[in-house]
C-alpha positions in Angstrom: -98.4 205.9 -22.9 -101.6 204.7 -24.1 -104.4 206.3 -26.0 -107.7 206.6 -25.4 -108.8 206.7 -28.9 -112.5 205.9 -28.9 -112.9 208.4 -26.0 -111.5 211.4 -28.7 -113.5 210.3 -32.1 -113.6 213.0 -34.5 -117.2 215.0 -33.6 -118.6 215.3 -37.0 -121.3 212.1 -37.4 -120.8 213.0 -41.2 -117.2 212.2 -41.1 -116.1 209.5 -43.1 -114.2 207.0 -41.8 -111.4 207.4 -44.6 -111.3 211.0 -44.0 -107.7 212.6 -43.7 -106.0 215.9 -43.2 -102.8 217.4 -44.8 -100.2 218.6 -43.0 -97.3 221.1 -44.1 -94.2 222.0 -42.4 -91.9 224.8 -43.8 -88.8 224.3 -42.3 -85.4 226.3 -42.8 -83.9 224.6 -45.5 -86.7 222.5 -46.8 -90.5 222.3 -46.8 -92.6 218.3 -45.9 -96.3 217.6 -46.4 -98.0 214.5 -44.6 -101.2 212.8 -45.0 -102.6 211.8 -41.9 -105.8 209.9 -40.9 -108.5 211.9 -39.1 -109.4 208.9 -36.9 -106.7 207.9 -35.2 -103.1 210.0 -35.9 -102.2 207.2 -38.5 -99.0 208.8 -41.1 -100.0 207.9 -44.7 -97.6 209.1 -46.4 -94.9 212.2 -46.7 -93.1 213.7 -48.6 -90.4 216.7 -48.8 -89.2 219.1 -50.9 -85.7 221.1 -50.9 -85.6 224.9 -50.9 -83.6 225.0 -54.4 -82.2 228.4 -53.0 -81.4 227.4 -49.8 -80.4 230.1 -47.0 -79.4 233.1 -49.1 -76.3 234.1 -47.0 -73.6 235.4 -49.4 -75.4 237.3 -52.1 -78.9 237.2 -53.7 -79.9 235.0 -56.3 -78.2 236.2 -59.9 -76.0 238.6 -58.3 -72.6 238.5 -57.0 -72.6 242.0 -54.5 -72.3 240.8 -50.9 -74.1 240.5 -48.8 -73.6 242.2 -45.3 -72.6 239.8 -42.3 -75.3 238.3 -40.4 -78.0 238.4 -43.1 -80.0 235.0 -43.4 -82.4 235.7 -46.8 -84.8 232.8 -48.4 -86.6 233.1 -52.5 -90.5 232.9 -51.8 -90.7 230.6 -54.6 -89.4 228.2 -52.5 -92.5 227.4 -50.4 -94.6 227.6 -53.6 -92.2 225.1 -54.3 -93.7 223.1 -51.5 -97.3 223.7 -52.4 -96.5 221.9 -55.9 -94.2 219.5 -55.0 -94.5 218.2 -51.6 -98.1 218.0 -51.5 -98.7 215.7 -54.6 -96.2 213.8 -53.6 -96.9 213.0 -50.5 -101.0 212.2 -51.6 -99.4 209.8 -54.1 -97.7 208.1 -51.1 -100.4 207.9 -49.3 -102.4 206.4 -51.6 -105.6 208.4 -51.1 -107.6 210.0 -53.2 -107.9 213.9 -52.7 -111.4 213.8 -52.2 -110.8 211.9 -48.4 -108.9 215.3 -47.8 -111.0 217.4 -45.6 -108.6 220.1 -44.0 -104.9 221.7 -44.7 -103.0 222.8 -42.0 -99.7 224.3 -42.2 -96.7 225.7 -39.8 -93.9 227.6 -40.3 -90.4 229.0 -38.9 -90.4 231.8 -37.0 -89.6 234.9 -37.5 -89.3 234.8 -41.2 -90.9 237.7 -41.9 -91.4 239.6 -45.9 -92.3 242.6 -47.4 -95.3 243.0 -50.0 -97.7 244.6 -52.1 -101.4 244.9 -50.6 -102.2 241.9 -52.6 -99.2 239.8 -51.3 -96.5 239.9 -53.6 -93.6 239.9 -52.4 -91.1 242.6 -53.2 -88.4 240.9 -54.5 -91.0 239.2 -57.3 -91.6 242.8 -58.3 -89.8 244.0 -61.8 -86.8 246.3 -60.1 -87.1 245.3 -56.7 -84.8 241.8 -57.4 -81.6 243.8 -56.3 -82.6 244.7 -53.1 -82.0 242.7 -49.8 -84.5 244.4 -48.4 -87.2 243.3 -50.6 -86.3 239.5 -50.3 -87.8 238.0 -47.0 -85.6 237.5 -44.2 -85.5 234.1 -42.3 -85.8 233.5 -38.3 -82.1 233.8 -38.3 -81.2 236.6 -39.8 -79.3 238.7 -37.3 -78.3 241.6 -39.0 -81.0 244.0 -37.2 -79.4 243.4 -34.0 -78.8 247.1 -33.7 -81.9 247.8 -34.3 -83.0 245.0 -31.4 -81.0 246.8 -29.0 -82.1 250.4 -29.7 -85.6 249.0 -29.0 -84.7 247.3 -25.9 -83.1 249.9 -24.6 -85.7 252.4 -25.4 -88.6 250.0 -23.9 -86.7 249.3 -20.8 -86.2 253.8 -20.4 -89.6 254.0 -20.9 -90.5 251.0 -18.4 -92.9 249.6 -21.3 -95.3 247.0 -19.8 -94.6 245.0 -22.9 -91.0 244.4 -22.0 -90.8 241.6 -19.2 -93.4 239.9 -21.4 -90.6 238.9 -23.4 -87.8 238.2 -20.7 -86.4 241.7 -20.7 -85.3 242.0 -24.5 -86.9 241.1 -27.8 -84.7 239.7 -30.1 -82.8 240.6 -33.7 -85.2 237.7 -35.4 -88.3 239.0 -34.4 -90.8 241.8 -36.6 -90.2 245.1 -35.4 -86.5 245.4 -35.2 -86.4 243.5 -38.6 -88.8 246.0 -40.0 -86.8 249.0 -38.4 -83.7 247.5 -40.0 -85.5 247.9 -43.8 -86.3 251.5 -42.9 -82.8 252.5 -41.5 -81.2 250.7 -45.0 -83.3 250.8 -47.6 -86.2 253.5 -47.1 -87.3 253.2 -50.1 -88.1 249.4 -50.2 -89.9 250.4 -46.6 -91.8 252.9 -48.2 -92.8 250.6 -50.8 -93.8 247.8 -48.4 -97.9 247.4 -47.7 -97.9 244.5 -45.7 -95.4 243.4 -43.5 -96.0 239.7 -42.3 -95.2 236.5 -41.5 -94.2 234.0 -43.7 -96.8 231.7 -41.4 -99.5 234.2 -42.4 -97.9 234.6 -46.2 -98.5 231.4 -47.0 -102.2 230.6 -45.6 -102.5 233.7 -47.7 -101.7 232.5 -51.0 -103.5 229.3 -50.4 -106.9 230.6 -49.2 -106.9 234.1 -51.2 -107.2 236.4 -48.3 -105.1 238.1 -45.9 -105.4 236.3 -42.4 -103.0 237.0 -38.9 -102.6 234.2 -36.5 -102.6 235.1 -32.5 -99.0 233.2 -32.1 -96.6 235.0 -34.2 -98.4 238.2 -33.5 -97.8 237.6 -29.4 -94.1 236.2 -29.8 -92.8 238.0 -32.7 -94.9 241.0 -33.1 -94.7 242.4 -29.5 -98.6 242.0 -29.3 -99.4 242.2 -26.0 -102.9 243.0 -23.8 -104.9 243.1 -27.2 -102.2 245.8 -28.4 -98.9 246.6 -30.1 -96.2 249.4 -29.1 -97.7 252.4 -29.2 -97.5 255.0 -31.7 -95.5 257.2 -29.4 -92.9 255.0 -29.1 -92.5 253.8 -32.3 -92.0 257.5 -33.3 -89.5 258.2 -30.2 -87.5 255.0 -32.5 -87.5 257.0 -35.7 -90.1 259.3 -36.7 -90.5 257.3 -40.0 -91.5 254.4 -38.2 -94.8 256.2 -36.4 -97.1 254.4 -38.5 -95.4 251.3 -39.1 -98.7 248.9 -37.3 -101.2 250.5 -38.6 -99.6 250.9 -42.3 -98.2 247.3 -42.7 -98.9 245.1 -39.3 -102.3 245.4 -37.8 -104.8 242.8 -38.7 -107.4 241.1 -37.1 -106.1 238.4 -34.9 -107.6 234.8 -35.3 -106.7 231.6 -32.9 -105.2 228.8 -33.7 -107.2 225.8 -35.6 -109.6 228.4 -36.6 -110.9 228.1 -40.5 -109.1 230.8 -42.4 -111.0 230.0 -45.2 -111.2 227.8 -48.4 -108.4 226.4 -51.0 -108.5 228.6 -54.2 -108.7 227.2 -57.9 -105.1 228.3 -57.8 -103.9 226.8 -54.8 -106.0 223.6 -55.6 -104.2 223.6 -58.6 -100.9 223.4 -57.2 -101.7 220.5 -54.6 -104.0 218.6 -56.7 -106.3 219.1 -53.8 -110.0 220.0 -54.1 -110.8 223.7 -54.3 -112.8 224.7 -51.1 -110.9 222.4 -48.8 -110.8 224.3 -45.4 -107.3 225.5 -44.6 -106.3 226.3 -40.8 -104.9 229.1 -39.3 -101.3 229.8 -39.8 -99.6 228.8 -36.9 -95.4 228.5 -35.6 -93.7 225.2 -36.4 -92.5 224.7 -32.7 -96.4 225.7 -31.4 -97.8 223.7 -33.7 -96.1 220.6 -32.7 -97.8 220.5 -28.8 -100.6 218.9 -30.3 -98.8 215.9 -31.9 -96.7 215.8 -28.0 -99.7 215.6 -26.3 -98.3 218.5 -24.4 -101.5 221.1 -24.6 -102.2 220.7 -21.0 -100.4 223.2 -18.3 -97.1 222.1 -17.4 -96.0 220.3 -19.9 -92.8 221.5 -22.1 -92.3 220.4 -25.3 -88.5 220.8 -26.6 -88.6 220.9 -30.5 -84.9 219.9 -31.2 -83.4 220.1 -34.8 -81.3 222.9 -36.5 -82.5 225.6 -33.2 -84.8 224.4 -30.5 -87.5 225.5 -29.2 -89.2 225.1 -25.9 -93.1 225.9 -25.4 -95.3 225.1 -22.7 -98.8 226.1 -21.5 -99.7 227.6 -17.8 -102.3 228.5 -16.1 -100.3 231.1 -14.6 -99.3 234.8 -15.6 -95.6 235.5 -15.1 -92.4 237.0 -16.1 -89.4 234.6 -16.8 -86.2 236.1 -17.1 -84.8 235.3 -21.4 -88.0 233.5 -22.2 -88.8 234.8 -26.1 -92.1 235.6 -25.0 -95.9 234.5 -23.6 -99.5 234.9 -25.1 -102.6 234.1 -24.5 -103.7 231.4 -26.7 -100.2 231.3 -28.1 -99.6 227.6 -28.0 -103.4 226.1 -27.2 -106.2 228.4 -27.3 -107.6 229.5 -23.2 -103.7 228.9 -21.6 -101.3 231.2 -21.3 -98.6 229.4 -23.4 -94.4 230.6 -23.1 -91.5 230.1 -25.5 -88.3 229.9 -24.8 -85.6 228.9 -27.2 -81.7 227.4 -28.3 -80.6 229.7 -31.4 -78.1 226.5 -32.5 -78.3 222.8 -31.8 -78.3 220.4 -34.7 -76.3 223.3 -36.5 -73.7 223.4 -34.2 -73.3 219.4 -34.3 -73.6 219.8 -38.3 -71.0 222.8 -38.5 -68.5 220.7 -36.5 -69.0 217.3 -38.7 -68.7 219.7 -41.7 -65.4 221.7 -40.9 -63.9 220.1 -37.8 -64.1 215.9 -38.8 -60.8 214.5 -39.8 -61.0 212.5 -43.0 -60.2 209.1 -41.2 -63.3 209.7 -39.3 -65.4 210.1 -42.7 -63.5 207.5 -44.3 -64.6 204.9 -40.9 -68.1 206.2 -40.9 -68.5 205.0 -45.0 -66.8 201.9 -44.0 -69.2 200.6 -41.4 -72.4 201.9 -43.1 -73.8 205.3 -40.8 -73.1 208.8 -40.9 -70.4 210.7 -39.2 -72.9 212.3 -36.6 -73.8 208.6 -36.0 -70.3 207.2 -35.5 -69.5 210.4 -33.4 -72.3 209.6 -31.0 -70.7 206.0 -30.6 -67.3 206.9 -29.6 -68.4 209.5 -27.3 -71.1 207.3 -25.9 -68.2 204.8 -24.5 -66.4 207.5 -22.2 -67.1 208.8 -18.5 -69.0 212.1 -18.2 -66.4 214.6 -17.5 -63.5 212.2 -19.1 -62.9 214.8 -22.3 -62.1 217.6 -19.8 -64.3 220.1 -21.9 -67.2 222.3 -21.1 -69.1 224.1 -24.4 -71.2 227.3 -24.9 -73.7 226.7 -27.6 -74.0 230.5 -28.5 -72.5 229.7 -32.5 -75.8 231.5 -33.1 -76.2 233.7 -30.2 -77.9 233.2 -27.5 -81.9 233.2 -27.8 -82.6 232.0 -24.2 -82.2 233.2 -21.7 -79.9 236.2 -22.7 -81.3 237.2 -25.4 -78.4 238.4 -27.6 -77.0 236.8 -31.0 -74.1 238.9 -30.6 -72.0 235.9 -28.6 -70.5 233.6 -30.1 -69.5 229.6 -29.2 -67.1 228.9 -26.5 -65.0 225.9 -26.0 -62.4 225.7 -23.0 -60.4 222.8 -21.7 -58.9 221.2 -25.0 -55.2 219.6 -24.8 -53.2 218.2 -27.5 -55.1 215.1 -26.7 -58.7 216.1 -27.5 -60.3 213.7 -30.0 -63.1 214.9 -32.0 -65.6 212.5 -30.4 -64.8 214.2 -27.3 -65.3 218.0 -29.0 -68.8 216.2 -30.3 -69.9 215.0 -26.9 -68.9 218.7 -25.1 -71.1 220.0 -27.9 -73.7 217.9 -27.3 -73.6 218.7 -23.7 -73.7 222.4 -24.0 -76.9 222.2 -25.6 -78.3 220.0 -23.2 -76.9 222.4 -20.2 -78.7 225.7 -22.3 -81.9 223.7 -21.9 -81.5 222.9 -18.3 -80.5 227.2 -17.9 -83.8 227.6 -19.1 -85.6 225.1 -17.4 -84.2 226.4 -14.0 -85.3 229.9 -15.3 -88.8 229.0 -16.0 -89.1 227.3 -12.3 -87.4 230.1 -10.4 -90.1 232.3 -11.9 -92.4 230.5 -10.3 -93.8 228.9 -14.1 -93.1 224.8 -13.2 -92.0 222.2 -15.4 -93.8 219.0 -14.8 -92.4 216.7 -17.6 -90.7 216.9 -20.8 -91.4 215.5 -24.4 -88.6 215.9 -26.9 -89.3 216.2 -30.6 -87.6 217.0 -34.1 -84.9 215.5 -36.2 -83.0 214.7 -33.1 -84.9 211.9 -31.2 -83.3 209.9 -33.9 -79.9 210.3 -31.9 -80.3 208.2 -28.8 -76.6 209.4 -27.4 -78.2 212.9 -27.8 -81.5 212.0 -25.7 -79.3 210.2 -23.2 -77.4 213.0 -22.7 -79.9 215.2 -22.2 -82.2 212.6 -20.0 -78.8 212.5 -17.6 -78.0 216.1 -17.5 -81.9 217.4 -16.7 -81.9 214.6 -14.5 -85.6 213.8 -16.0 -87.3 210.8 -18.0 -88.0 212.4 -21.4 -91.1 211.3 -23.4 -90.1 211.1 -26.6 -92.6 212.6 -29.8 -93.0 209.1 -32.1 -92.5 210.5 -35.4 -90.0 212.4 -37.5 -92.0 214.6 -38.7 -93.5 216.2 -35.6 -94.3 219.9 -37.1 -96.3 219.0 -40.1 -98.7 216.3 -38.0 -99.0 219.2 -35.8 -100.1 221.5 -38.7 -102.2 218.4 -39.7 -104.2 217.8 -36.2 -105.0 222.1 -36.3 -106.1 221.2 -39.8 -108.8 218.8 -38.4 -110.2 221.2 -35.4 -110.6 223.6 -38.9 -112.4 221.1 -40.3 -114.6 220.6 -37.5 -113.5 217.0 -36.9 -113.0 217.8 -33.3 -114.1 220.1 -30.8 -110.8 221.4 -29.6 -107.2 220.8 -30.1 -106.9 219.2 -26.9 -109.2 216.0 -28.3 -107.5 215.9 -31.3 -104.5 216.2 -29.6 -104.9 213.4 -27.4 -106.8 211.1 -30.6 -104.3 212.0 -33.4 -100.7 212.7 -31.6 -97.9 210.5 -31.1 -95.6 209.5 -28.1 -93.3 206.2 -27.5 -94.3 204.3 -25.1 -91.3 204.1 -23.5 -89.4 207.1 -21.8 -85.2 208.1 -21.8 -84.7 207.7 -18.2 -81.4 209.4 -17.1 -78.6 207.6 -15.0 -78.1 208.8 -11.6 -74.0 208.2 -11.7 -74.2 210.3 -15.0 -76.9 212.8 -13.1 -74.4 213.4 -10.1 -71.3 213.3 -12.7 -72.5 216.1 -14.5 -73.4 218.9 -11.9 -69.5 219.7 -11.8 -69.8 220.2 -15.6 -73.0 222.4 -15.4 -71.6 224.5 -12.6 -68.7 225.4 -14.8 -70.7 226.2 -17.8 -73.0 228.7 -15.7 -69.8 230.5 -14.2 -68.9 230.8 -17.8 -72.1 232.0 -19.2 -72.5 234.4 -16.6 -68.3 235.3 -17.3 -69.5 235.9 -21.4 -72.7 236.5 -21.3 -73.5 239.0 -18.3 -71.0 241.1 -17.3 -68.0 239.3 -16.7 -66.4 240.1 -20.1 -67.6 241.8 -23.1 -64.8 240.0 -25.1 -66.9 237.7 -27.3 -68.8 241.1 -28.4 -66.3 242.6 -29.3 -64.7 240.0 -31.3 -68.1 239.7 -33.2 -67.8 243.9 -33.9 -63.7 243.2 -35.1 -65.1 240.3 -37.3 -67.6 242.7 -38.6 -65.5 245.3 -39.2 -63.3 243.4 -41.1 -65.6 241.9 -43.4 -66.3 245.2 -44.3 -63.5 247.6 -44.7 -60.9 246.0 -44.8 -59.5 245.7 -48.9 -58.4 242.2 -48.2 -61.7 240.4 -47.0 -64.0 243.2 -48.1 -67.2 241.0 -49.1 -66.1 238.0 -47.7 -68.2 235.1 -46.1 
């Protein structure tokens, strides 16, 4: 599509011409800055920086206890790490000087959520607090507080709370509260020694601008922030007796929306970036939210699928309703004014990754060396040259639960159909498939409700994979726009950054000036469309069969798996 640029120039008559923004993405396993012209959307430069630590999965940094099963931890250091790294690097690539800079903007996954001291320190930075899980901060997927997730669902949906269908019926193991009641229940005393409890999107804005700040969008989605409230003290208490307090002790903050000035760079943080000090920094905002504006997608209708390790689905409305498994709705949650929903795929790219990593024959590596790509690439080719339905497979892409629109990370994948025949191309594609038939669940979900999708823009690591798109084009039976750059969040961050600045009036102008689409759509096949219903039929009779009623068997072979890990003398502590 084209732009209508000099329609959208930045409002500011004192803005140079040079004038840029930086952008920041924190991402699961690694964190990317971009410099981005003001003017026009242009990419500078970029550059991206690997979380030494990783996901902390097995057992804490210097230690060897285990850790339980489930538990998805990340070092805070890490996203400093960013800040110094990243950020210089990616001015030096650009080419600029710092002084063009005139805004920061910054996104981040969520619900990574941390423990600290009133001033911000985290816990685990604390002398004697290094030992604790607890104390560390625990990344969107950690799953280990599902308990906890399903003692407050069940409690809210006894009590009929009015907070509840905002969220699809059931908030999830990865969002605040249940992580928070999960500290309590394990570790009181790390609970007892939290001040703040916050998002990592929040955290970070935090150390860069000096002051705490809460943005709208994680409080809405992850926070249960509903109305202009949270859960009431009654029912927090009715949880645990303990937990009474827990908003007003370590959650409640003045709310601010998104592209709002949080404030100023410190010497510190100026330090670290090389940026000026004083150089207005944006609200913090979700990485998936934050990319709408470089879509284009901040007007009503229009759902954005952010597709990498997860994805993510947002979408603005003018309209107020409940969709069954959405992850939640807020008012100014995705572009200040519209009601904006989220819906969401706990695995995608990591279930393609997993099954290159463990499932990949050697001969298949040793062909993808041999003609120059990667094994996901030479996957995609085979599978690309059969039939739809040829591989006689249908998936369930639950290797990480189920975010949308069951809302429970307690199942597990599913594959049915193999023979002694199955070739791994054909596993890939079914894969590939499932994800595309969870996003086409949830689609159907947000229609049925009465909440319609007009189009669909794809973004993320995975619109470099044009089997994947092609799938998913043929089995939604929709053109997809396609976002025009890899690094989607962080120009997202970086267009907020510039309504912070004051370079435009509202994320919508800078949206439609500064983001970035192809030209040219994925438009689906209608043999493949018609080829595929059969397929999608049979994966909604068996997520309906795992994942509502039909059996419980995938739950309980999570609870033996569990129960193994942990009891058993054999594979007591193993991952």
């Amino acid at each position: 599509m084209s732009l209508n640029v000099s329609a959208n120039k930045p409002d500011s008559k004192n803005m140079s011409p040079d004038a840029v923004v930086v952008g920041i993405d924190f991402g699961t396993l690694s964190g990317r800055a971009v410099v981005v012209r003001v003017d026009d959307g242009t990419e500078l430069g970029s550059a991206r920086y690997v979380y030494p630590h990783g996901v902390i999965t097995d057992h804490l940094p210097g230690r060897s206890e285990p850790l339980e099963p489930e538990t998805a931890l990340q070092h805070p250091e890490d996203y400093l790490g960013v800040l110094r790294n990243a950020v210089p690097a990616a001015l030096r690539a650009a080419g600029v000087d710092p002084a063009q800079v005139i805004g920061v903007g910054t996104d981040f996954t969520s619900c990574t959520v941390l423990p600290t001291t009133s001033d911000g320190t985290p816990l685990c930075l604390l002398p004697g607090w290094e030992g604790r899980p607890h104390a560390w901060p625990k990344l969107w997927r950690h799953h280990a507080a599902q308990p906890e997730a399903d003692e407050i669902n069940a409690l809210a949906a006894r009590r009929e709370e009015s907070w509840l269908p905002r969220y699809g019926g059931r908030i999830s193991s990865e969002w605040q509260f249940a992580k928070a009641l999960q500290v309590l229940r394990d570790d009181p005393q790390t609970y007892d020694r939290t001040e703040r409890w916050i998002e990592a999107a929040d955290w970070i804005v935090w150390r860069l601008c000096g002051h705490e700040t809460r943005n709208v969008a994680t409080a809405g989605y992850k926070g249960i922030h509903q109305d202009g409230a949270w859960p009431t003290k009654d029912f927090l208490a009715a949880l645990d007796p303990r937990f009474t307090d827990f908003v007003e002790d370590k959650l409640d903050h003045p709310l601010s929306q998104l592209g709002e000035r949080a404030g100023g760079l410190t010497a510190e943080a100026a330090d670290w970036t090389g940026l000026p000090e004083g150089v207005p920094v944006a609200i913090g905002n979700i990485d998936a939210h934050v990319t709408a504006a470089t879509a284009q997608t901040t007007a009503p209708g229009r759902m954005l699928a952010i597709m990498g390790t997860s994805t993510c689905h947002v979408m603005n409305s003018e309209v107020l309703a409940e969709v069954p498994g959405m992850c939640g709705m807020a008012l100014g949650g995705v572009t200040p004014g519209m009601w904006g929903y989220e819906a969401g795929q706990s695995g995608v790219g990591d279930i393609f990754a997993w099954f290159v990593d463990t499932h990949v024959p050697p001969a298949y590596h040793h062909e993808a060396t041999e003609r120059g790509m990667s094994v996901h690439d030479l996957l995609s080719d085979k599978a690309a040259e059969a039939a739809v339905g040829e591989h006689g497979l249908v998936a369930l892409d639950w290797h990480s639960g189920n975010r949308s629109v069951l809302v429970d990370h307690s199942l597990s994948g599913v594959l049915v159909g193999m023979t002694l025949a199955t070739r791994p191309e054909e596993v890939y594609r079914a894969l590939v498939e499932a994800t595309a038939f969870g996003t086409r669940t949830i689609i159907e979900a947000f229609t049925e409700a009465g909440v319609p999708v007009h189009d669909l823009t794809i973004g993320g690591g995975l619109v470099r994979n044009p089997f994947v798109l092609q799938v998913y084009a043929d089995v939604l039976d929709r053109p997809l726009r396609v976002v025009d750059t890899e690094h989607s969040c962080a120009v997202g961050a970086a267009i907020h950054a510039a309504v912070a600045a004051g370079a435009y009036r509202d994320i919508h102008s800078a949206s439609e000036a500064m983001g970035r689409v192809r030209e040219a759509t994925v438009d689906p096949d209608p043999r493949r469309v018609a080829a595929y219903d059969p397929l999608f039929t049979i994966y909604g009779e068996l997520h309906d069969h795992f994942g509502r009623g039909g059996s419980d068997s995938l739950r309980r072979l999570r609870a033996l798996r569990g129960t193994a890990l942990t009891t058993d003398p054999v594979t007591e502590g193993k991952r």
